[in-house]
C-alpha positions, -999 to +999 in steps of 0.1 A: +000+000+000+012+040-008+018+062+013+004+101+004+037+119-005+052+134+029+059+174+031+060+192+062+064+187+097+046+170+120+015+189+135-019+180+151-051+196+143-072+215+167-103+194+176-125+212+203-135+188+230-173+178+231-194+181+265-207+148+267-180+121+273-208+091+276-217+061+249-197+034+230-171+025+204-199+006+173-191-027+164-190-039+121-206-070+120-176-100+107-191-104+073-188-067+063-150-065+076-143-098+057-156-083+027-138-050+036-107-071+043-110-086+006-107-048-011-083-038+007-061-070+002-066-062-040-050-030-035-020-046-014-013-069-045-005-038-069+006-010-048+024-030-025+063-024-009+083-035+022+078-007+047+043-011+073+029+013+094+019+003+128-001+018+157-030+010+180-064+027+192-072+029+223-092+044+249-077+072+266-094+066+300-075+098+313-079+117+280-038+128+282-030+116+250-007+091+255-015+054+256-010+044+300-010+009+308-046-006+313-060+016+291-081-010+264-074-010+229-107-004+204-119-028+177-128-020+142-118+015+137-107+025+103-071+035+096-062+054+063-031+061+046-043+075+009-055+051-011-054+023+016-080+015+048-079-013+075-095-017+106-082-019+140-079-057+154-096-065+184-067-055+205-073-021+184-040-027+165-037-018+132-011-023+106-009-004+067+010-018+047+034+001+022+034+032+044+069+048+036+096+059+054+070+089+066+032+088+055+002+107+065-020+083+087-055+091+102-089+076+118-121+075+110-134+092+139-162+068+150-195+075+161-201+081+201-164+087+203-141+115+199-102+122+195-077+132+222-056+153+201-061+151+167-078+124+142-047+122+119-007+116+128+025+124+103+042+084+112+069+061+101+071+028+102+098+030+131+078+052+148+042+044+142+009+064+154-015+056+182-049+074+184-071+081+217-105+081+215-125+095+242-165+084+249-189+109+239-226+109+237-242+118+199-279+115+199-294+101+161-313+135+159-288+162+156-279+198+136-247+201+120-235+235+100-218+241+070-198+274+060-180+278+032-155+301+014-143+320+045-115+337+025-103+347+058-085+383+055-095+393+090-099+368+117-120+388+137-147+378+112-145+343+115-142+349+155-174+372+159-191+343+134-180+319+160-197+334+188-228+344+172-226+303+165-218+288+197-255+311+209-278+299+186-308+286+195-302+242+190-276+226+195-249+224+168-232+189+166-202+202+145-195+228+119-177+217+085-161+242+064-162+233+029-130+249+018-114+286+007-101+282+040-079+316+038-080+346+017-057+329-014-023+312-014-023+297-050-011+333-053+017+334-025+053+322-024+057+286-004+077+308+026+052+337+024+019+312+029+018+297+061+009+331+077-026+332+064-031+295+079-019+307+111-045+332+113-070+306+100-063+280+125-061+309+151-094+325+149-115+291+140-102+279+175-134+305+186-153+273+178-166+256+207-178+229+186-160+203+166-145+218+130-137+195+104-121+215+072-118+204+037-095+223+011-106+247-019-089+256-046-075+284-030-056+264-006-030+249-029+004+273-022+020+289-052+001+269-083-007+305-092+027+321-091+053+319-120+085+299-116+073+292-077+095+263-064+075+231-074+103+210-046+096+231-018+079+211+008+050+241+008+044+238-023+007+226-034-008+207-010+020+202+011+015+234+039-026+219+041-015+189+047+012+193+071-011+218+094-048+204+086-036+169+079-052+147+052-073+164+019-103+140+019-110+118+051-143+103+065-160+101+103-190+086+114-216+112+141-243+091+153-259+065+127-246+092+095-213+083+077-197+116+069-173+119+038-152+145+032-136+148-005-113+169-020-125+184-059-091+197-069-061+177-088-031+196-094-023+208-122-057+226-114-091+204-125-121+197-110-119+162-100-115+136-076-086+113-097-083+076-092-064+072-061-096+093-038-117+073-055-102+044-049-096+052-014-133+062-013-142+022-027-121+011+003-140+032+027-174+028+015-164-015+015-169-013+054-200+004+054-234-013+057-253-005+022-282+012+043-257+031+066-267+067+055-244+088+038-236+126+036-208+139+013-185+170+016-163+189-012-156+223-023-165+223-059-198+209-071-202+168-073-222+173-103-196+192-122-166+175-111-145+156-143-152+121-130-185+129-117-200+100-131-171+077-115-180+092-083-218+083-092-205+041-097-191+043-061-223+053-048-245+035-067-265+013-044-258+037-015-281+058+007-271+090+000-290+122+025-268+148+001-245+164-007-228+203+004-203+221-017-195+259-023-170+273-047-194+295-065-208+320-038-244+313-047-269+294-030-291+270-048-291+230-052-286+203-079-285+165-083-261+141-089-272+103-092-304+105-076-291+123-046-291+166-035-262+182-042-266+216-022-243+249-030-238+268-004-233+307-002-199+319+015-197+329+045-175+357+027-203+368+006-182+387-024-151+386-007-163+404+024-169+434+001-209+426-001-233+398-004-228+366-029-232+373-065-271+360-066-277+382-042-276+362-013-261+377+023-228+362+037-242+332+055-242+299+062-260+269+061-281+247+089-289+215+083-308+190+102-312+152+103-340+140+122-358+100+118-329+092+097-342+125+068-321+153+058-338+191+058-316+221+053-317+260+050-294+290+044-291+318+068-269+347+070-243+353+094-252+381+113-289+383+134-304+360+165-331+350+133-317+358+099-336+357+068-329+363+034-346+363-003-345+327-015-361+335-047-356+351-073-319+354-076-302+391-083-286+376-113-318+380-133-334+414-147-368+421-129-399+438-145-437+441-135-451+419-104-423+398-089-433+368-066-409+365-045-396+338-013-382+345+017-367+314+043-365+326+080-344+306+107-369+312+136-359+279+153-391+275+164-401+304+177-429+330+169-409+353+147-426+367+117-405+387+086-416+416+071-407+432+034-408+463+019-398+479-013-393+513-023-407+520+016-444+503+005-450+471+026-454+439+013-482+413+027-461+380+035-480+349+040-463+314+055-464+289+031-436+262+048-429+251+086-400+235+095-395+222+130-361+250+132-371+277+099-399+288+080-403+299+043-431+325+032-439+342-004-448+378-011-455+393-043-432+431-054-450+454-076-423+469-099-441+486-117-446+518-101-409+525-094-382+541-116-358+515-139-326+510-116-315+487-088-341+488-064-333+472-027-362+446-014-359+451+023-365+424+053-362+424+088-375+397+116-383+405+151-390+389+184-382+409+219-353+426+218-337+408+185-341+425+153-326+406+123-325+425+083-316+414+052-321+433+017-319+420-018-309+444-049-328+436-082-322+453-115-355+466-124-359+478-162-396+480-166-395+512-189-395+540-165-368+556-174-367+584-153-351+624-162-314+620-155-285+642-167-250+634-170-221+662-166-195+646-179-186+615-199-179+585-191-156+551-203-169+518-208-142+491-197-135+457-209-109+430-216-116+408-242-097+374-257-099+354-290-112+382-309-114+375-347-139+397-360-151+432-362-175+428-334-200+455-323-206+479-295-241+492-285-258+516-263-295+513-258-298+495-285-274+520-307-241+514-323-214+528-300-184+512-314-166+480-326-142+458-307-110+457-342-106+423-356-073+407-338-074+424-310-045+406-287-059+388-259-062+403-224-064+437-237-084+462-226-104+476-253-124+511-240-145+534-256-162+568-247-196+580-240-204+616-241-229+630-214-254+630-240-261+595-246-258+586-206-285+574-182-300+567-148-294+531-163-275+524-192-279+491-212-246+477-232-250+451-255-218+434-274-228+416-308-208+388-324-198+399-359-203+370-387-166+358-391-173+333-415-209+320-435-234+315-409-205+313-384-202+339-354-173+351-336-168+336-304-151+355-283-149+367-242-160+397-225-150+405-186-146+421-165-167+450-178-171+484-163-181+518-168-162+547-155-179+580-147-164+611-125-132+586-111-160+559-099-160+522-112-194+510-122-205+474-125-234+453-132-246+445-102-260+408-115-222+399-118-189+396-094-168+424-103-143+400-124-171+380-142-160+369-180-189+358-204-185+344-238-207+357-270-210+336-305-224+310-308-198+279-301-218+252-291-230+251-251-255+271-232-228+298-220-227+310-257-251+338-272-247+360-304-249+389-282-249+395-245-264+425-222-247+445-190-267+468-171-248+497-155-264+520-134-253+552-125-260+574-093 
């Protein structure tokens, strides 16, 4: 069996310790471990070599993380090392073969128990790694959270969010953050990166709950920076991995089987590759075919290169869902029969705003009760946040817009309110959850004035006073009076350019983006005062390059500069590219639309 290449030095990972130190280590029945035993004896025929890895788990009566005399080994606990998973003997030994002159090694963390120190130990096989398991009490019925995209620049953030978590009004099992960890070290030098996982690691130790993490594409040190030192042990994955320990990993809470995966192969894709999924077989070989399931990763299952491999692993499996971010918007998907939920970040736009549909800076709660899976979004800040479900700011609104809003009251008798353009809005309960509540309203647009008009919400009970907004573009054709003194410049960068393609504004010619214009340039043209309004539509056409062909070519990011101020469609991040022609796929049109409104 392989070891994961070694990089780093040896570190644990914070686990907070749980309240409850009552229940019992969960015995697998012999026939599953036999079967279990059979996988895992394949993959020692072809990735075999001389060096093993040995350790024990134990109980740690005394819970000082060291294995004392007395102190009773546990059966049947899962031991990892990569691609490779065995289970502790009845004495709770364990032994991975092929581990390496130094390999990653970690647990799964089983349910009712919970790790002295942490779940995962840099070994050798001189050395070896023991794991202490403490008792701990986990109730079937319990809430878990998810956050995701912290892009942690200030850690006061993260420490304020913690706090605001540890009051809520249920209990939280554990929070899982589903990757972005820090603010960006693909972009740093391997000695300049570890500082932003420091402040990480220092602020989510606010937790008072257990904090399982899971790497996003943003973790991976220096795959952004020219010439970085690919042999520096930082490099990559090797800083994660050395302070967080292992990328993808699985533990069991109660009578749910928690898997945490990791969507990024380096060179950078979107995918899984053949040694997590084959670690992922191993895993799943020692789990009843009823056990329930839940699944973890930063990118989107459904989108992922071997998504459909990933779907052949599961097949037969009792998957509750599936929780991913990556793309700051909140909405959900499917993947082989089973809910893939995106979740907004916690960041919002990069703690300049809300997410790009509009969506506040949250997270998300999620509760499994009788063995179902229920789950809502809520934003960061307010005892009982709310926020717009539906529709998203991404679309252009005009006349009468229904619209849905999803409370976390946790039960209690708190009621939201809406307005819009300082009119009320009637709100009427059309969903009850046992810990949120979702109601529909209806906005009447058409009264108001084209421009990006602000649906306001607040909730209230006592004392507590949670609000929430949501900015639509209207353009109902109320173009109200509006004069410009002085002119403005629209923005853009473009690439694969080919064609004479054309520039309008409100629906006029403006100007033409030259034939062969190099890539990445910035192409910009002026608007006199004239031509400008309140809101100003911009519309780039793809030019015929050859019979019945369009160009295709890329737009973004687009902006409009007026009186030293940067204007941008307020649908899109700030950096958003879109492609025009018509290539074949659903992201291709033969012209496209950007709204920019001025104040």
């Amino acid at each position: 069996m392989v070891g994961l290449p070694a990089s780093g030095e040896t570190a644990d990972a914070r686990w907070p310790l749980a309240r409850s130190t009552s229940g019992k280590v969960k015995v697998m029945t012999t026939c599953r471990l036999i079967l279990a035993a059979m996988l895992v004896a394949e993959s020692l025929v072809s990735h075999a070599s001389s060096a093993a890895l040995e350790g024990r788990v134990y109980l740690d009566a005394n819970q000082n993380g060291r294995l004392d005399p007395g102190e009773p080994g546990v059966a049947n606990v899962l031991v990892n090392s990569g691609r490779n998973v065995v289970a502790s003997d009845s004495d709770g030994r364990y032994r991975l073969e092929g581990g390496g002159n130094r390999a990653l090694v970690w647990i799964n963390v089983p349910g009712d128990c919970q790790p002295v120190g942490s779940f995962w130990r840099w070994a050798d096989g001189a050395k070896g790694a023991d794991f202490g398991l403490a008792k701990r009490a986990e109730p079937k019925d319990f809430c878990f959270v998810q956050i995701t995209d912290a892009h942690l620049g200030r850690d006061d953030l993260l420490r304020e969010f913690a706090g605001h978590l540890n009051q809520l009004d249920v209990p939280i099992a554990f929070v899982v953050n589903t990757g972005d960890l820090v603010g960006g070290v693909d972009v740093v030098a391997p000695d300049k990166a570890r500082e932003q996982f420091d402040r990480y690691l220092s602020a989510a130790a606010a937790f008072t709950v257990p904090l399982w993490n899971l790497p996003g594409n943003h973790e991976h040190v220096a795959t952004n920076v020219a010439g970085a030192d690919k042999n520096h042990p930082h490099y990559g994955k090797g800083l994660y991995r050395q302070l967080l320990g292992p990328a993808y990993y699985a533990w069991d809470w109660g009578d749910v089987h928690f898997v945490a995966l990791d969507g990024t192969s380096l060179p950078y894709q979107e995918k899984l590759g053949e040694e997590q999924l084959a670690w992922l077989r191993a895993d799943l070989a020692f789990q009843p075919a009823d056990k329930p399931l839940v699944l973890f990763c930063h990118q989107s299952l459904a989108a992922l290169r071997d998504a459909d491999e990933l779907a052949g692993v599961l097949q037969g499996r009792r998957v509750l869902g599936a929780f991913c971010g990556h793309l700051h918007r909140t909405f959900s998907t499917e993947l082989a029969g089973f809910p893939v939920y995106h979740t907004g970040a916690l960041s919002g736009a990069w703690w300049s705003g809300p997410n790009p549909d509009g969506t506040p800076q949250g997270f998300r709660l999620v509760q499994i009760n009788n063995g179902k899976l229920k789950t809502a979004y809520g934003g960061r800040e307010g005892r009982y946040p709310l926020y717009v479900a539906a529709p998203p700011a991404s679309s252009v609104q005009a006349g009468k817009i229904p619209f849905e809003v999803v409370l976390l009251d946790f039960g209690k008798p708190v009621e939201p309110a809406a307005q819009l353009a300082d009119h009320a809005l009637p709100l009427q309960c059309v969903l009850r959850e046992g810990l949120w509540s979702t109601w529909k309203g209806t906005a009447d647009t058409t009264q108001v004035d084209d421009g990006d008009r602000l649906l306001r919400l607040t909730s209230r009970l006592g004392s507590e006073v949670s609000r929430s907004e949501m900015r639509y573009l209207v353009v109902n054709g109320r173009r109200q009076p509006y004069r410009a003194d002085a002119p403005a410049t629209l923005k853009f960068q473009v690439r694969r350019v080919n064609a004479p393609n054309e520039v309008l504004l409100d629906g006029l010619p403006l100007a033409i983006i030259p034939a062969n214009t190099p890539d990445e340039a910035t192409v910009s043209f002026e608007i006199s005062p004239d031509r400008l309004a309140k809101v100003n539509r911009v519309t780039l056409r793809a030019a015929i390059e050859r019979e019945n062909d369009r160009d295709d070519f890329s737009a973004g990011p687009i902006w409009l500069e007026y009186k030293a101020r940067k204007f941008y469609d307020l649908r899109f991040p700030t950096f958003d590219r879109q492609n025009v022609g018509d290539a074949p796929g659903a992201h291709y049109q033969p012209e496209r639309d950007w709204y920019f409104c001025l104040p």
